[in-house]
C-alpha positions in Angstrom: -12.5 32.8 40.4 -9.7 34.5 38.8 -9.7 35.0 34.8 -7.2 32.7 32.8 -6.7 32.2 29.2 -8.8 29.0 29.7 -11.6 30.9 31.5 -11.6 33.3 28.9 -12.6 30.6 26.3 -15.0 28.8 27.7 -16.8 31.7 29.2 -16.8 32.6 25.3 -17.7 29.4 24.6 -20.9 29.3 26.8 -22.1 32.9 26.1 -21.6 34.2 28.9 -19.2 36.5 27.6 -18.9 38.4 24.5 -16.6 36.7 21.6 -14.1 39.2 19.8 -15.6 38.4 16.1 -18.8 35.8 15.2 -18.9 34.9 11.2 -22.4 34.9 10.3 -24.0 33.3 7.0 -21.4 31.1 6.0 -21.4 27.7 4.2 -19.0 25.7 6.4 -16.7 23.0 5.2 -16.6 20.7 7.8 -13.8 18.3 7.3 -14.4 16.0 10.2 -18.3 15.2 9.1 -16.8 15.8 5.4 -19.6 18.2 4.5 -20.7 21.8 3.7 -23.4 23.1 6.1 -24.9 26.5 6.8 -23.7 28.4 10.4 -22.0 30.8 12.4 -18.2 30.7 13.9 -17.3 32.2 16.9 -13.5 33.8 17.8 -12.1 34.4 21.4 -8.4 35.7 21.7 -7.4 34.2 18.3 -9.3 30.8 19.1 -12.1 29.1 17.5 -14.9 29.0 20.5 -18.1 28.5 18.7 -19.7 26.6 16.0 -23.1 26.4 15.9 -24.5 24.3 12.5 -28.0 25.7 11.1 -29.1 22.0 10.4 -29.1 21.2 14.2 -28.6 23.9 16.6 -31.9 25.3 17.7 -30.7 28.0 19.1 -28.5 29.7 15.7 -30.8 32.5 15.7 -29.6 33.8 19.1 -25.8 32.4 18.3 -23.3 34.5 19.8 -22.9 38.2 20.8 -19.5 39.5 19.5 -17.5 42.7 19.0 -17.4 42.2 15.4 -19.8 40.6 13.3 -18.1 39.4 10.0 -21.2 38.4 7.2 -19.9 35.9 4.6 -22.7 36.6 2.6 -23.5 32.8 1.7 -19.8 32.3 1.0 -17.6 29.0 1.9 -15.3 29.5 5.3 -12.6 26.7 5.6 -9.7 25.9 8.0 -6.6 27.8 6.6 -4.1 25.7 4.7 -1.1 24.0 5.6 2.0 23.3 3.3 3.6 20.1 4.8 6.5 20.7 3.5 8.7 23.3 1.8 11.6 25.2 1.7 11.3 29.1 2.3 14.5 29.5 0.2 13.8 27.7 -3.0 11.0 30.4 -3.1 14.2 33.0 -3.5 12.5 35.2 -0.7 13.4 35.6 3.1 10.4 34.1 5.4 8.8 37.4 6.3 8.4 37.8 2.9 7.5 34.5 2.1 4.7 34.7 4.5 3.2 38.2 3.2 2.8 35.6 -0.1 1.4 32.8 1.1 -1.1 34.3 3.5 -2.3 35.9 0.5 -3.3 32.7 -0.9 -4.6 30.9 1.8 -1.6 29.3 3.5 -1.3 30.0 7.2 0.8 27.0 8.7 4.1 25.8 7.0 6.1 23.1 7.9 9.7 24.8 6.7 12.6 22.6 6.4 15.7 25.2 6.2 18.4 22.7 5.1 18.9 25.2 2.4 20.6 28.0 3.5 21.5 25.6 6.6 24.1 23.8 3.8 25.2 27.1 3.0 25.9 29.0 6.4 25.5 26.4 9.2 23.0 27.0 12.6 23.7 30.8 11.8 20.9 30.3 8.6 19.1 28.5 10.7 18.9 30.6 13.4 18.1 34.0 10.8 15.3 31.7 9.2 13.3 31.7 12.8 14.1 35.0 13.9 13.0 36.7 10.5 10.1 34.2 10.3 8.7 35.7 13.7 7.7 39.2 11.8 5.2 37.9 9.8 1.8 36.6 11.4 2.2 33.4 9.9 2.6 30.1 11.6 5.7 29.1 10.4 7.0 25.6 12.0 10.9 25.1 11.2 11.9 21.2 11.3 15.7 20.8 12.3 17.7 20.2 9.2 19.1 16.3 9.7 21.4 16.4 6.8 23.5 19.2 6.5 25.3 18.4 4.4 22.8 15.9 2.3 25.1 12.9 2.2 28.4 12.8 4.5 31.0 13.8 2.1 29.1 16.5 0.0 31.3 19.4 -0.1 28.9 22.0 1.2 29.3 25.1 3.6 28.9 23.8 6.9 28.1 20.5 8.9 25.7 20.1 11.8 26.1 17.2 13.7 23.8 15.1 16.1 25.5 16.9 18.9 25.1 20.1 17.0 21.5 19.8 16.4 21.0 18.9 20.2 22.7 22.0 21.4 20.8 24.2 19.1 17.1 22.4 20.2 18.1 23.5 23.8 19.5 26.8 22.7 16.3 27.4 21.1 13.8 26.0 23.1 10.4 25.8 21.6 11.7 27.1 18.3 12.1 23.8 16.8 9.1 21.7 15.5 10.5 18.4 14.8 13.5 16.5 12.2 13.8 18.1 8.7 13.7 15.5 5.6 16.2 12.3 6.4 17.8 12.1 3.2 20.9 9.6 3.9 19.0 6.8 3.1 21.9 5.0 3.4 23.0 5.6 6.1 19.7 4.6 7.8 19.2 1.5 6.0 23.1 0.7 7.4 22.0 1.7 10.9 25.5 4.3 10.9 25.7 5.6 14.6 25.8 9.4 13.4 22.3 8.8 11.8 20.5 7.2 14.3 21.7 10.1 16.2 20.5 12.2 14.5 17.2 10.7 14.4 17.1 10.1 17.8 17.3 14.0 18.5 13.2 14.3 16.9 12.7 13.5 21.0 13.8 16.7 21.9 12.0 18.3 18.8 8.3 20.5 19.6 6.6 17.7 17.7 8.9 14.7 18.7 8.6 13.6 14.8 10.7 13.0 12.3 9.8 14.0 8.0 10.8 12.1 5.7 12.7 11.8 2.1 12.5 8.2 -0.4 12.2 8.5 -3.7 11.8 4.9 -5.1 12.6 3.4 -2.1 10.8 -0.1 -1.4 10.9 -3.3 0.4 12.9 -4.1 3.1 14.9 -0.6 2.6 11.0 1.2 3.2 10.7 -1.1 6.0 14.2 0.1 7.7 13.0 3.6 6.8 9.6 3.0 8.2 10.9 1.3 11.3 13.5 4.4 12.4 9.8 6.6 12.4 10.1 8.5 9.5 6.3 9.8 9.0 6.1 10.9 5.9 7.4 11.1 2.0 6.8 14.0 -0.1 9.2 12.1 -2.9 6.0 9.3 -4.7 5.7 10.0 -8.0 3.6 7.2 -9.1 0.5 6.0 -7.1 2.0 2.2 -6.7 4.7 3.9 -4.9 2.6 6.1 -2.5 0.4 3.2 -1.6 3.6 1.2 -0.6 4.8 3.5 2.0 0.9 4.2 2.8 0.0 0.9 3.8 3.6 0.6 6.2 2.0 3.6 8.1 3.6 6.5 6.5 1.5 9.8 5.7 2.0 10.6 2.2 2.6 14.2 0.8 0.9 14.8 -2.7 3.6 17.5 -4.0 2.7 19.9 -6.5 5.3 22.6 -6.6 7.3 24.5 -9.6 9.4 21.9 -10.8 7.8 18.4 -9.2 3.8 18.2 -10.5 2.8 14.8 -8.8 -0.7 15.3 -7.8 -2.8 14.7 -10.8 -0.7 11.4 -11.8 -0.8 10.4 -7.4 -4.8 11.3 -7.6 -6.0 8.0 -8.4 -4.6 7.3 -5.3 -7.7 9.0 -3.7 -9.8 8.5 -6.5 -10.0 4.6 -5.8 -10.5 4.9 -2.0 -11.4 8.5 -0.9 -10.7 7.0 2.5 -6.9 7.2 1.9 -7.6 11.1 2.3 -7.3 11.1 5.4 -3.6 9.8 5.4 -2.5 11.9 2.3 -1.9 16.0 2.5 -0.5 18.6 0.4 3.0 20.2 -0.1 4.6 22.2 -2.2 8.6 21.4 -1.6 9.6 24.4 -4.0 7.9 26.9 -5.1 8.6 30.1 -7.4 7.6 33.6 -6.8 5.8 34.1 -10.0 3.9 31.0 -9.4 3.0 31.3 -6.2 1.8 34.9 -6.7 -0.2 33.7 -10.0 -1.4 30.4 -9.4 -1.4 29.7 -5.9 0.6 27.5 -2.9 -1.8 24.8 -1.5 -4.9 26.7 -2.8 -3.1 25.6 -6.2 -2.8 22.1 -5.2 -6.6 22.3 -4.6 -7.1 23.3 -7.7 -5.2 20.6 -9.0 -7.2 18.4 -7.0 -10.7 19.1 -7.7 -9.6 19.0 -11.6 -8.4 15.4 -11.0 -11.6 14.8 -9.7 -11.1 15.0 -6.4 -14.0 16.1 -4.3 -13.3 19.7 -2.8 -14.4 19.0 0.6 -11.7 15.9 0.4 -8.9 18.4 -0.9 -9.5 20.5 2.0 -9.6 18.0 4.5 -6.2 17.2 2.6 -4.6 20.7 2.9 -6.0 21.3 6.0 -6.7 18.1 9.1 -4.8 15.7 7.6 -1.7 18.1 7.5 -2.2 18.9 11.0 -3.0 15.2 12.2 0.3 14.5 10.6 2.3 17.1 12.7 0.1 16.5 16.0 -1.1 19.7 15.2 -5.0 18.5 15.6 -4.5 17.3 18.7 -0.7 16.0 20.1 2.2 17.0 21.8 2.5 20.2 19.6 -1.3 21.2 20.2 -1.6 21.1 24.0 -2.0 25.0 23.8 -6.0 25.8 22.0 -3.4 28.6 19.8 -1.8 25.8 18.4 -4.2 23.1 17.6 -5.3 23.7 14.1 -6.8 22.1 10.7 -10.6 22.6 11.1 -13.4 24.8 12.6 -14.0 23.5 15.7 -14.2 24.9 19.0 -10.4 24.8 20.4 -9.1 25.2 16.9 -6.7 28.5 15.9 -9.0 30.4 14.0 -7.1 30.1 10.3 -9.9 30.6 8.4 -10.6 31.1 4.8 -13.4 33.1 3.3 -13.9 31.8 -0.3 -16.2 32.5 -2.8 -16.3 29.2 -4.1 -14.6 25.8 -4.4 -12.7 26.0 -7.7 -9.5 26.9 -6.0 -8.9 29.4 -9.3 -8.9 32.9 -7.4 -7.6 33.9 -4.2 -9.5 33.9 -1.6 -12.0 36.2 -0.8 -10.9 36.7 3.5 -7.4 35.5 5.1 -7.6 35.4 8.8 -5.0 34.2 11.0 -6.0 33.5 14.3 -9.1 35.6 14.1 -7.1 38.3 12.6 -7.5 39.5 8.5 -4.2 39.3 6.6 -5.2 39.1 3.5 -8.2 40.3 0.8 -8.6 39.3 -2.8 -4.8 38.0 -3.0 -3.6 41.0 -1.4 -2.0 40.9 2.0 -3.3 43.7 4.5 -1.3 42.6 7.5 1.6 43.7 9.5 5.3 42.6 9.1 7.1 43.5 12.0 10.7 45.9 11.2 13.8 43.4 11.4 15.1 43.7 15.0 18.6 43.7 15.5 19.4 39.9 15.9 17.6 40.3 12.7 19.6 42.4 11.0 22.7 40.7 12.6 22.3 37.5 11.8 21.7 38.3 8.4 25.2 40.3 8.2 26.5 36.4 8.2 24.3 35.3 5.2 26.5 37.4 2.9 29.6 37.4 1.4 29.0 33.4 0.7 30.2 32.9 -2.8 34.1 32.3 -2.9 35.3 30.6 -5.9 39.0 29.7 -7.3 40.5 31.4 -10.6 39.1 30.0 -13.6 39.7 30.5 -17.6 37.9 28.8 -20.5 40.1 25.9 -20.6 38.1 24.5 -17.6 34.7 24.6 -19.4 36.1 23.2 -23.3 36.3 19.3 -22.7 35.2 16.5 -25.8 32.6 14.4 -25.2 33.0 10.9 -25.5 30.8 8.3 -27.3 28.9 6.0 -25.1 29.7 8.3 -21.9 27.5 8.5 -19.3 25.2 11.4 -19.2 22.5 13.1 -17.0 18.9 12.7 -19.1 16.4 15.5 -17.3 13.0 14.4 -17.2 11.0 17.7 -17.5 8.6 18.6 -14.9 10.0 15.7 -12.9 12.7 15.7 -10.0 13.9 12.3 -11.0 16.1 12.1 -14.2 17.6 9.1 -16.2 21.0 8.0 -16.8 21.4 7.7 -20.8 24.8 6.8 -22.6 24.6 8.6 -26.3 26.8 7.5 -29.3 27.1 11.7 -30.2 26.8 14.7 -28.8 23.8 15.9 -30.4 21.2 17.4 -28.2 23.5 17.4 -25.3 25.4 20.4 -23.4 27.5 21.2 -21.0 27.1 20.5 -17.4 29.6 21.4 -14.6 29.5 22.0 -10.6 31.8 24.2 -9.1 32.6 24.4 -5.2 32.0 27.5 -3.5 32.6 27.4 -0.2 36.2 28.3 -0.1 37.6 24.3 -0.5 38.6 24.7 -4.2 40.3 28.4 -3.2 41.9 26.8 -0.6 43.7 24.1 -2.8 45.0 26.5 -5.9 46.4 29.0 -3.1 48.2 25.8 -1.5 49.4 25.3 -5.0 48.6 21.7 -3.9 48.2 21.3 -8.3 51.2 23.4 -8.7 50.6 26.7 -10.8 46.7 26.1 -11.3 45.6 29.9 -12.0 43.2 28.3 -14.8 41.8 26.1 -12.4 42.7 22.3 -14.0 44.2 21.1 -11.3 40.4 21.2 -9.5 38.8 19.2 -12.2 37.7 15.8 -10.5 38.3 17.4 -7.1 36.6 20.6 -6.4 34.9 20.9 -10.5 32.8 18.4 -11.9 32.3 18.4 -15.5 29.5 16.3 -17.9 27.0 16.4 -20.2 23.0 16.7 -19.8 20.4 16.0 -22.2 16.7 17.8 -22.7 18.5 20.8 -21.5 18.4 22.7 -24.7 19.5 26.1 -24.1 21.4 27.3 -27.2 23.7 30.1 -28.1 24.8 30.8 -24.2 24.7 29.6 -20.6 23.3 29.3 -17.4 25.0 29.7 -14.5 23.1 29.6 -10.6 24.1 30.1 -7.3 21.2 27.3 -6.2 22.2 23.5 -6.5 20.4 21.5 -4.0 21.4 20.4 -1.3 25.5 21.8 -0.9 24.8 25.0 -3.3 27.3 25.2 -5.3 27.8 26.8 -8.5 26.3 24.9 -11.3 26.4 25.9 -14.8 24.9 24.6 -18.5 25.4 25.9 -21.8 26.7 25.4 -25.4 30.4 26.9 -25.5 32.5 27.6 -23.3 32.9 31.4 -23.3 29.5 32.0 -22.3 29.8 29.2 -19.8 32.7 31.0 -18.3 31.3 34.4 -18.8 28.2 33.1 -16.8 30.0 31.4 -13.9 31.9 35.4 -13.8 28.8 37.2 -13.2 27.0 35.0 -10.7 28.6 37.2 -8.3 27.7 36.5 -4.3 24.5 35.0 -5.4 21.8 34.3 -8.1 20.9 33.3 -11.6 22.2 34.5 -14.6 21.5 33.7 -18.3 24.4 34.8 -20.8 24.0 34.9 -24.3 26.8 35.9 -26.7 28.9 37.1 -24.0 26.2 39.4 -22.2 24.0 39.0 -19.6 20.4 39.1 -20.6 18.9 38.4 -17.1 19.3 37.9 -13.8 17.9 37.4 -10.4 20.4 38.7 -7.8 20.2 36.6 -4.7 22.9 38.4 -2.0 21.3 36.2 1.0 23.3 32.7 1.2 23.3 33.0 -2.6 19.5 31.4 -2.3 16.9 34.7 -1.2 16.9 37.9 -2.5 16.3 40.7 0.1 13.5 42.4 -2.3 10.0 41.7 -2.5 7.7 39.0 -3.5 6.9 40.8 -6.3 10.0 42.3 -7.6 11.9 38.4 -7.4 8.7 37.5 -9.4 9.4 40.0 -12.0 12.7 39.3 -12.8 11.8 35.5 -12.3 9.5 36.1 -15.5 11.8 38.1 -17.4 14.5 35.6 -16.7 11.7 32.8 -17.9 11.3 34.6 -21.3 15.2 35.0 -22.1 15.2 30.8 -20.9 12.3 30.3 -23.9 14.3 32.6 -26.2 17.6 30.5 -25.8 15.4 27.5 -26.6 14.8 25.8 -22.9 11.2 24.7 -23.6 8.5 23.4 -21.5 7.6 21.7 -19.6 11.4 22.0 -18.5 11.2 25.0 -16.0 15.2 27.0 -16.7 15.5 27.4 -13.1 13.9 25.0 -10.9 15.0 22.5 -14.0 18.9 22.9 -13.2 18.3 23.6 -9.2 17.7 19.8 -8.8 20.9 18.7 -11.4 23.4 18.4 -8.3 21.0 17.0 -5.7 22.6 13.5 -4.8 19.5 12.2 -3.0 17.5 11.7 -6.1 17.8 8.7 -8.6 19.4 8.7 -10.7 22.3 10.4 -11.9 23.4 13.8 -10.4 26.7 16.3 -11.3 29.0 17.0 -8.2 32.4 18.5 -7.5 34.1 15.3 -8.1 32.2 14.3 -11.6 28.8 12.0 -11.8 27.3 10.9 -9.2 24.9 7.5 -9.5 22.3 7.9 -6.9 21.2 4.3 -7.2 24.8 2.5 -6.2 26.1 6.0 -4.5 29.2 5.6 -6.3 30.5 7.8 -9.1 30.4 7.0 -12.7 33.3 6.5 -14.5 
């Protein structure tokens, strides 16, 4: 009989011939029987093909022969982790580099939503996301972006289109896992033909699924929602919430990224009935550089776990089966091939596996392999990342040059507030914000959102405002100006390239010189911080205006540098500067949000006058 990949395994399997690498004296967690027992794993072409368990196998002392004997010297191996959901580009990096990170840490499957930089520069982004992506030995699964842009008449960089997303799915085959986040909530709950369209295209998708976005969203809206097959919700802050869209059949994502912290207040969720575990995973949505690199990815939301009282083995069945029986990654339409079924140590499984030295979740851990291969020791990432090819290095040619933004003075940025206006209330540390109406301006500062895809341009060299060189004329149009509250940076500005989901340029500060001066220096991409007319940091992001093309590392540095100048101007915590004012524009999240044409009231989707 002829050897095939199947042969191979099961020959491996049986011991009839050698496995590439056995792991000896390891505690294994065992998140089907939810329990730690002693015994040996065995690895065949990147594939789990052996576990025998010291309690019951008689046979462990002979266990396996192997090429490579690997002893864990009494310490934990677990499945690798898997982020359920996340956006490389609100981690400022490109996805090769991203991976190099979060292997590091433990993460070896992500489930990447680019609707980022797909906002910004169309299937193009898209398309560099995957091809960059395939560098790194990281399973990186890239969803198809449904809402680009994030409601129908955001004024972003490009629009994809059902059709659009159907002809790159065939285009690409096998490079798409499955439908991004459906944010146009209303236009699900209104059954609008471009929608369901777009939904129905998950069919075509590696994982036929679809991911999910609805924050506060209950009743017979969740039903609707529910009913189209959205899977999952990363967006429950509370656990009343979570348990809503639980018990309608939805998996429920327990976020705990840089600027959304949801886990400890969604763990009594668990807490009262550990057997919701087993429909609840982790994700991280966005995640920063420095904290990533410090604290963790999903190792950090273990951590968070175990703190909130959540039993280890249960966080690790969390960021590791559940995840993958979410996706159909456990067994499913994705997981027909033994290299792709993952989220535990059993025979047929893709051997991601953690060595950790214990279950605190407060180091790195100690071994990274992906599919039987070591990436990573003691935080530090020892693999290979492949050179950019040329459709590498091409496609990223069209990710720069994105910033093009009319002709503005300071007249644009000096407006009065009025008493009893409506303005955006920021609830540090949490994505949703409040809608307040002060009598004064005290506390408050500036908050505007400038298009900068060439629309606003456009209009003043049309002279469709007459002669417009200040930029007036776009004010309501292509600018939108207000006020925020809890945003308390004082004596300069803030200007960013990053405004989820359209990316345009959004800026805060206390006069309008510095706002202006701000706005001036973004340049084709980043975050600035100006203070009495200077910059005093920066983090230059030249890729789509959202990743830089540096290291992990060196975006984390100036990340922390940027952080301290944010304290110094008086933005305190828990408000995080950046991911804080990322989140202002995003008009998919109650309850009030800035865009081009003023404030925008999530709740009744209209604007507020």
């Amino acid at each position: 009989m002829s050897e095939t990949p199947l042969t191979r395994l099961i020959d491996a399997a049986e011991g009839r011939a050698a496995a590439d690498t056995l792991f000896v004296n390891a505690r294994i967690v065992d998140v089907y029987g939810q329990r730690i027992v002693p015994g040996q794993v065995a690895v065949k072409d990147g594939v789990i093909v052996g576990v025998l368990f010291g309690d019951r196998e008689p046979d462990r002392a002979a266990g396996y022969e192997a090429e490579r004997i690997i002893d864990c010297e009494g310490r934990y191996l677990a499945p690798g982790f898997i982020d359920a959901h996340l956006h490389i580009e609100s981690s400022n990096v490109r996805p090769a580099e991203y991976a190099r990170m979060a292997l590091a840490r433990g993460t070896t499957t992500a489930i990447a939503d680019s609707h980022e930089i797909a906002n910004v520069c169309g299937a193009d982004g898209l398309a560099f996301m995957i091809e960059d992506g395939r560098r790194a030995p990281m399973s990186l699964k890239f969803m198809m972006p449904s809402c680009v842009p994030a409601l129908p008449d955001e004024q972003a960089g490009a629009e994809i289109s059902a059709a659009d997303m159907r002809a790159f799915i065939e285009e690409h085959p096998g490079d798409i896992f499955g439908l991004g986040e459906m944010m146009n909530l209303p236009g699900v709950f209104s059954a609008d033909s471009e929608t369901c369209a777009r939904i129905d295209t998950a069919a075509a998708t590696a994982s036929g699924l679809t991911d999910g976005h609805a924050p506060l969203v209950t009743g017979r809206d969740l039903n609707a929602y529910t009913a189209a097959g959205v899977i999952a919700d990363h967006e429950s802050t509370v656990p009343e919430e979570a348990l809503d869209k639980l018990s309608r059949g939805m998996y429920v994502m327990l976020r705990e990224g840089t600027c959304s912290h949801d886990l400890s207040n969604l763990a009594p969720l668990i807490l009262d009935n550990p057997a919701r575990a087993r429909r609840c995973c982790f994700a991280t949505d966005d995640r920063a550089p420095s904290d990533a690199l410090a604290e963790g990815m999903i190792d950090n939301a273990c951590r968070a776990a175990v703190e909130a009282g959540i039993d280890p083995v249960v966080a690790i069945q969390m960021a590791s089966l559940t995840a993958a029986e979410l996706f159909g990654l456990d067994h499913g339409k994705a997981a027909t091939d033994p290299r792709e079924r993952r989220g535990a140590i059993a025979p047929g499984k893709r051997a991601d596996l953690l060595v950790l030295d214990d279950l605190s979740f407060k180091r790195a851990p100690y071994r990274v392999f992906a599919a039987g291969a070591l990436v990573a020791e003691d935080g530090r990432f020892v693999g290979e990342i492949e050179s950019a090819n040329e459709d590498v290095q091409r496609l990223e040619q069209r990710l720069l040059a994105s910033v093009a933004l009319p002709e503005l003075d300071r007249a644009v940025f000096d407006y009065a507030f009025e008493p009893g206006e409506a303005v955006i209330d920021v609830i540090p540390g949490n994505a949703i914000n409040r809608i307040a109406r002060p009598e004064t301006a005290d506390g408050l500062r500036r908050i505007m959102l400038i298009e900068r895809h060439g629309r606003g341009v456009a209009a003043q060299q049309a002279g469709v405002d007459g002669d417009d060189a200040a930029g007036m004329g776009l004010v309501g149009k292509h600018i939108g100006r207000s006020w925020v509250r809890r945003f308390t940076i004082t004596g300069g500005a803030m200007a960013s390239s990053i405004g989820h989901d359209s990316h345009n340029i959004c800026v805060v500060g206390d006069n309008p010189d510095d706002m202006l001066a701000a706005v001036q220096a973004v340049g084709q991409g980043g975050f600035v911080l100006v203070r009495g007319g200077e910059v005093v940091a920066r983090i230059a992001l030249p890729l789509g205006g959202l990743m830089s093309d540096g290291t992990a590392e060196e975006v984390a540095a100036e990340h922390d540098a940027f952080m301290r100048e944010g304290r110094a101007m008086g933005i305190e915590p828990p408000l995080d500067p950046i991911m804080g004012m990322i989140f202002l524009p995003l008009p998919v999240i109650p309850t009030v949000r800035i865009r081009p044409e003023g404030l925008f009231d999530v709740r009744t989707f209209t604007y507020v006058s």
